[in-house]
C-alpha positions as CSV (number, residue, x, y, z in Angstrom):
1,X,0.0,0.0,0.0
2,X,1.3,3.4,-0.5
3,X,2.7,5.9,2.2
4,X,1.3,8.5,0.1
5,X,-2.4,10.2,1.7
6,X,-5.2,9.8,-0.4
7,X,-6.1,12.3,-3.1
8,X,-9.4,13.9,-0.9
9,X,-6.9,14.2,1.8
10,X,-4.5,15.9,-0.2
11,X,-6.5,18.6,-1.2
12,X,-8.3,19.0,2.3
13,X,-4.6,19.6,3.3
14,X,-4.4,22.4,0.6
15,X,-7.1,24.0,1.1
16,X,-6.5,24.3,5.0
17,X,-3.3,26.0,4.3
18,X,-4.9,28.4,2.0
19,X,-6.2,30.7,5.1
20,X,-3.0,31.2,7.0
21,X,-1.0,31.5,3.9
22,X,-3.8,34.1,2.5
23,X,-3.5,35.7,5.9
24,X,-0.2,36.2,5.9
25,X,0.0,38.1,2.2
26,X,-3.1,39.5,3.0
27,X,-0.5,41.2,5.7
28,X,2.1,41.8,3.3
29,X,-0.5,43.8,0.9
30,X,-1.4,46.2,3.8
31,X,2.4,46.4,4.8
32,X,3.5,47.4,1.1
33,X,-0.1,49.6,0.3
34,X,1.5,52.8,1.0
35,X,3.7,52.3,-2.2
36,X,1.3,50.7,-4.6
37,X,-2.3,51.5,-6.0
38,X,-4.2,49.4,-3.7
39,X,-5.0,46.1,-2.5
40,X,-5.1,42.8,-5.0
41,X,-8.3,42.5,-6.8
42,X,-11.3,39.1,-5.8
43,X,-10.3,38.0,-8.9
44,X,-6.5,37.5,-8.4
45,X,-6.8,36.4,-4.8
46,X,-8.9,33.4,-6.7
47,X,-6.4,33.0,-9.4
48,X,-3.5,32.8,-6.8
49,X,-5.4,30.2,-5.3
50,X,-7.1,27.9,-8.5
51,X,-3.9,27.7,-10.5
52,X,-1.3,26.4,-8.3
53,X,-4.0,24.3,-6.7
54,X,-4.9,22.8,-10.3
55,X,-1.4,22.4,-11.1
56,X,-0.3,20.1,-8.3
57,X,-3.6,18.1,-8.3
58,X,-2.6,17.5,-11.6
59,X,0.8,17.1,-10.8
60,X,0.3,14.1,-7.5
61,X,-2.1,12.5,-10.0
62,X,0.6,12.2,-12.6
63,X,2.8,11.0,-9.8
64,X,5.0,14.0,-10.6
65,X,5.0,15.2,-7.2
66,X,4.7,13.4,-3.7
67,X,2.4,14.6,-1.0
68,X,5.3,16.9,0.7
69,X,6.4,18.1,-2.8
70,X,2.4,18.7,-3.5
71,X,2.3,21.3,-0.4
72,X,5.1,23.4,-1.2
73,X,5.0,23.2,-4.4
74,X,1.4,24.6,-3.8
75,X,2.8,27.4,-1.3
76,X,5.0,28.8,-3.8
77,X,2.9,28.9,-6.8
78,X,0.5,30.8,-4.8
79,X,3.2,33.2,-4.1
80,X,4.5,33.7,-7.4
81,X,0.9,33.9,-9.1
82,X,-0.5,36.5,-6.5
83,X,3.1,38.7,-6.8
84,X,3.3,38.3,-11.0
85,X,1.6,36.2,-13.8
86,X,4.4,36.8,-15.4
87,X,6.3,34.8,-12.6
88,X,4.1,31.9,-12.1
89,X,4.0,31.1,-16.1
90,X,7.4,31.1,-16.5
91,X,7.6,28.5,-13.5
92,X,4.9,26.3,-14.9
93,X,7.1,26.6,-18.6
94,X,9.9,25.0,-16.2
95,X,8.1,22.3,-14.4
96,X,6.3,21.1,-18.0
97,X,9.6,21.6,-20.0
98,X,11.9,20.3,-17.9
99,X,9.3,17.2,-17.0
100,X,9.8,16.3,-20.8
101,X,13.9,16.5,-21.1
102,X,13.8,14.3,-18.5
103,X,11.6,12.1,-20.0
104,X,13.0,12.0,-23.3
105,X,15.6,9.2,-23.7
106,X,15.3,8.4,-19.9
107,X,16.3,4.5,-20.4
108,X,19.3,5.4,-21.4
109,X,20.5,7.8,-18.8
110,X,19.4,5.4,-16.2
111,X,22.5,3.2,-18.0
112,X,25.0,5.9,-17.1
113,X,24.1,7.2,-13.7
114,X,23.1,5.9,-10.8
115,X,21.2,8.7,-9.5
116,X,19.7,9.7,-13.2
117,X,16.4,12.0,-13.2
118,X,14.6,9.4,-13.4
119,X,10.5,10.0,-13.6
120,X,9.8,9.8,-9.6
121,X,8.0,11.8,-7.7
122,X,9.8,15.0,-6.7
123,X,9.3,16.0,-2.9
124,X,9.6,19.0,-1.1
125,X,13.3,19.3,-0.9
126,X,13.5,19.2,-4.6
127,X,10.6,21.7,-5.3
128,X,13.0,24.4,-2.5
129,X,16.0,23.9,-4.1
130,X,14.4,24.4,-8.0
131,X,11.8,27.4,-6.9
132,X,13.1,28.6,-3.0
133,X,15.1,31.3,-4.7
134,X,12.5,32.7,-7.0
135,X,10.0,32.6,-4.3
136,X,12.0,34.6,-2.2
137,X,12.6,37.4,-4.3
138,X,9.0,37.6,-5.6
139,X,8.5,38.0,-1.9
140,X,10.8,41.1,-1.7
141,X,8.9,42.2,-5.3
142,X,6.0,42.6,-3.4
143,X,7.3,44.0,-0.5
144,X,8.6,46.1,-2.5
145,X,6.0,47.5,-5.0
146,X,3.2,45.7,-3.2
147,X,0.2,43.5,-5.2
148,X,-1.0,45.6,-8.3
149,X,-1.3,44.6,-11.9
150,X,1.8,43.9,-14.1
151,X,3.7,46.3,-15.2
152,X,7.0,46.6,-17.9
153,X,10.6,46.2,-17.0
154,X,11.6,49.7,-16.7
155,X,15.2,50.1,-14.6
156,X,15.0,53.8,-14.7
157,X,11.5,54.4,-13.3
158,X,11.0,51.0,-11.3
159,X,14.5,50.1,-10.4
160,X,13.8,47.6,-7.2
161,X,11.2,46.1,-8.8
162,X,12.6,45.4,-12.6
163,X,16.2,44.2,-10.5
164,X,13.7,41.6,-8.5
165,X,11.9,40.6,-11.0
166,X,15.2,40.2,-13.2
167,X,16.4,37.7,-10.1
168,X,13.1,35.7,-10.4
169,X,13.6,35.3,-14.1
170,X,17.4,34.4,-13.5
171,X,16.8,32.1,-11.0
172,X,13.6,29.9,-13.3
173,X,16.0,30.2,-16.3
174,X,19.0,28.5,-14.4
175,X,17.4,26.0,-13.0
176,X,15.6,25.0,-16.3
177,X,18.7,26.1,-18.7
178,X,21.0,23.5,-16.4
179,X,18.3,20.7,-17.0
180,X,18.1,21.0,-20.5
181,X,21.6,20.8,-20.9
182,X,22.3,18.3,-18.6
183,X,19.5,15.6,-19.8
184,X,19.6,16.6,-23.5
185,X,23.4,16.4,-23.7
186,X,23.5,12.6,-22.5
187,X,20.6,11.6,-24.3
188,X,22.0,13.1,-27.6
189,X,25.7,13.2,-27.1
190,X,27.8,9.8,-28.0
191,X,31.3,11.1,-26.5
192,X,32.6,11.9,-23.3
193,X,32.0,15.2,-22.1
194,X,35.0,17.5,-21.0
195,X,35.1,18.7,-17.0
196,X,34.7,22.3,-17.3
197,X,37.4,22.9,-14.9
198,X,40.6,21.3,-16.5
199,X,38.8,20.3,-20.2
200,X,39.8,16.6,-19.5
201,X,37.7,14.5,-20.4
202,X,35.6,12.5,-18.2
203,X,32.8,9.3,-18.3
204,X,29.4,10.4,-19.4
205,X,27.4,11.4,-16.5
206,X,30.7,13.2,-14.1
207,X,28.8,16.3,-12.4
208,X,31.1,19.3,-14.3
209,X,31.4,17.5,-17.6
210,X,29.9,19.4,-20.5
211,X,29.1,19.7,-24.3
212,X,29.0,21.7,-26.8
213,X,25.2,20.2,-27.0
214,X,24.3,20.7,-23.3
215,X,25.5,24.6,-23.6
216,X,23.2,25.7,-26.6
217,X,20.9,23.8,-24.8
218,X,21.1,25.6,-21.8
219,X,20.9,28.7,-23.8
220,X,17.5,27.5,-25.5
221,X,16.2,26.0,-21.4
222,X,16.9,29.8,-20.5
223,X,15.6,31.6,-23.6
224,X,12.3,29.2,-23.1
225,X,12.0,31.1,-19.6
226,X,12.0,33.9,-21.2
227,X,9.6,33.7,-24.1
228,X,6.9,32.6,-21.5
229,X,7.6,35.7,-19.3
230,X,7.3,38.3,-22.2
231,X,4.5,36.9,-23.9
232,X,2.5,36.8,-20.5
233,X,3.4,40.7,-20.1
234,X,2.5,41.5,-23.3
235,X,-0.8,39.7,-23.0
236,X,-1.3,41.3,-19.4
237,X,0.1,44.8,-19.6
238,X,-1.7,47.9,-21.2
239,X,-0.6,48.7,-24.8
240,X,-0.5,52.0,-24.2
241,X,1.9,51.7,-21.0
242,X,4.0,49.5,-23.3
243,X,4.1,51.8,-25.7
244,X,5.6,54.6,-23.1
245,X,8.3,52.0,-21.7
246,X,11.7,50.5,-22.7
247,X,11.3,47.5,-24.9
248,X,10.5,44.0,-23.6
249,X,12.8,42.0,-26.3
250,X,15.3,41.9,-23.8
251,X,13.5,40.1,-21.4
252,X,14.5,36.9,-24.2
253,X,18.2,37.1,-24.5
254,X,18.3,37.8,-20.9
255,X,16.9,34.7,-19.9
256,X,18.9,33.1,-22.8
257,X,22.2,34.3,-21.0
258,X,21.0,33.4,-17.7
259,X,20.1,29.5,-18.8
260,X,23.6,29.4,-20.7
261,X,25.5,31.0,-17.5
262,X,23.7,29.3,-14.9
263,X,24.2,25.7,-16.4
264,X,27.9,26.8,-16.3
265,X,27.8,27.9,-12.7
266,X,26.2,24.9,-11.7
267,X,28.7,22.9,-13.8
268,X,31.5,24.9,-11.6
269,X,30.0,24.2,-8.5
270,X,29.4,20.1,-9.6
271,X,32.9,19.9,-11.3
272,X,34.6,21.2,-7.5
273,X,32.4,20.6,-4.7
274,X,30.1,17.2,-5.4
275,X,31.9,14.1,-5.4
276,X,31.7,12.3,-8.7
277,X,33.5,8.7,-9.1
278,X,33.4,5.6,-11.5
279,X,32.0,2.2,-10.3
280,X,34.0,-0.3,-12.1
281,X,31.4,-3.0,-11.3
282,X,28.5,-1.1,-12.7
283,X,30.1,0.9,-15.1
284,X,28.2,4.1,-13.7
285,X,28.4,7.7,-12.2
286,X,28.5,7.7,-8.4
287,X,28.6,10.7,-5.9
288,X,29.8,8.3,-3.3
289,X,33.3,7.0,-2.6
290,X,34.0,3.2,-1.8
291,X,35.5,0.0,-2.9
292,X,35.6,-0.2,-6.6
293,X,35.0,3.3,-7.1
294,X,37.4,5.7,-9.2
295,X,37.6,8.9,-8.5
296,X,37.0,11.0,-11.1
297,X,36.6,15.0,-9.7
298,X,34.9,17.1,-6.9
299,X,34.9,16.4,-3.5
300,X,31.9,15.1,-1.2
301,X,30.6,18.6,-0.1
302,X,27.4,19.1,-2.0
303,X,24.6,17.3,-3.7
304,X,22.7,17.8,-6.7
305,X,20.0,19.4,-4.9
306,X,22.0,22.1,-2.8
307,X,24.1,22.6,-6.4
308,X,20.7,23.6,-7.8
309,X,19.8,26.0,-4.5
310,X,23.8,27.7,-4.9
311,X,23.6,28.2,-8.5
312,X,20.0,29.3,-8.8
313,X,20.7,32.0,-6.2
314,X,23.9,33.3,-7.6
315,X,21.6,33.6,-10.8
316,X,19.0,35.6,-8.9
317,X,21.6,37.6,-7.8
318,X,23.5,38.0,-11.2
319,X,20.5,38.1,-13.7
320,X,19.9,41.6,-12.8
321,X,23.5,43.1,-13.4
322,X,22.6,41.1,-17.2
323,X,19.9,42.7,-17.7
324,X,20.8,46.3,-16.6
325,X,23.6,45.9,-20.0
326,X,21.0,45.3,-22.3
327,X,18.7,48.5,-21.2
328,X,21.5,50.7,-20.8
């Protein structure tokens, strides 16, 4: 029988976290009302609350998501939708995207690592380290410019706001830039990659070890970001204000650089500070040291997951700097 709670459960769950959590932003709106138009309209409180719960409904019945992944994952698309559409739909374009990279060619990664993506439920350490970051800087968006509609990036006018927004989009486009390059590159590459630290090259699989392939892929996981965030500010923002502000194009190649430079962050951070070694008997990828095993580079300090967290949050933080070079 499964651990997991029954689907009824589940959402009885959800929807009892739905008042403190809409308590507590409720707060946040009053807090940051002095510096915007007014409080969130019915109709977005509802949104905030239908789409993320939809989503990981969907998402548990797909077996996608366990229970614990389920919760948070529903606690931080609530955030993101009631701070900016523009936020939540480039997460969704993540989860869906990077859902089908995994999938794609997924018997034969499980032949090279031991630890491959494979298609299990995610839990809820999995959904902090992939959206903690972006959650916590839509958090200082609002606080920021509080709850109102959405509105252009515009660094000159709405400097705070664009530079958080910026680290939102930096830290979605890392995250799903590094998984496209990481599961397309070993389902389409033949040859061992090269460790980005000393070019060697290394097995197939070696956290660090990249392709040609997996970086234009990274690029095209980060430009994918960015598509869904400007099309869902031009299809939520005025004409006429757009008309007034900076153009929006370079919300694309800035999501584009920020797939391409997180996946080599996060290739750093792998190649130096999680252990990867050879398993003689298995003829696989480990992150493990012992008997049989050859070393191959890093050392046993982090995991894929807190490599994700780092990387994603030195995006967040680095995204914005990007950006201000293309509206200069």
């Amino acid at each position: 029988m499964s651990n997991s709670p029954p689907t009824v459960m589940l959402i009885a769950t959800l929807l009892v976290l739905i008042f403190p959590v809409a308590l507590s932003f409720w707060i946040i709106s009053l807090l940051a009302s002095e510096r915007n138009n007014g409080l969130p309209s019915p109709l977005r409180w509802l949104f905030s609350f239908l789409v993320p719960l939809l989503v990981v409904i969907q998402a548990y019945l797909r077996k996608h998501l366990d229970w614990t992944g389920v919760i948070i994952a529903f606690i931080i698309g609530f955030i993101l939708t009631l701070a900016n559409y523009c936020f939540i739909f480039s997460m969704l374009t993540f989860f869906f995207t990077s859902y089908k990279v995994t999938k794609y060619k997924n018997h034969l990664k499980r032949e090279l690592e031991t630890d491959s993506a494979e298609l299990r439920r995610r839990n809820w350490l999995q959904v902090i380290c992939n959206g903690g970051v972006a959650t916590q800087f839509a958090i200082l968006f609002m606080l920021e410019r509080g709850i109102a509609d959405e509105n252009p990036i515009n660094f000159k006018y709405d400097y705070y706001s664009s530079w958080f927004a910026m680290g939102v989009l930096g830290s979605i486009a890392c995250n799903n830039g590094d998984t496209w390059g990481s599961e397309m590159s070993l389902a389409l590459t033949r040859g061992n990659p090269r460790l980005i630290t000393s070019l060697r090259k290394v097995p197939r699989g070696t956290n660090g070890g990249v392709t040609v392939i997996g970086l234009i892929f990274s690029a095209l996981g980060g430009l994918a970001i960015g598509l869904a965030y400007y099309l869902t500010l031009l299809l939520c923002v005025n004409r006429d204000v757009l008309a007034i502000s900076p153009p929006q194009w370079p919300i694309l190649m800035v999501g584009g650089c920020a797939g391409l430079i997180g996946s080599i962050v996060d290739s750093m951070l792998g190649a130096l500070l999680q252990y990867s070694g050879f398993d003689r008997r298995t003829g696989k990828i480990v992150e493990v040291p012992g008997e049989n095993v050859e070393w191959v580079s890093g050392i046993r300090f982090l995991d894929n997951h807190s490599v994700n967290l780092f990387s994603s949050l030195i995006m967040a933080l680095l995204t914005p700097r990007i950006s201000l070079s293309f509206w200069s």
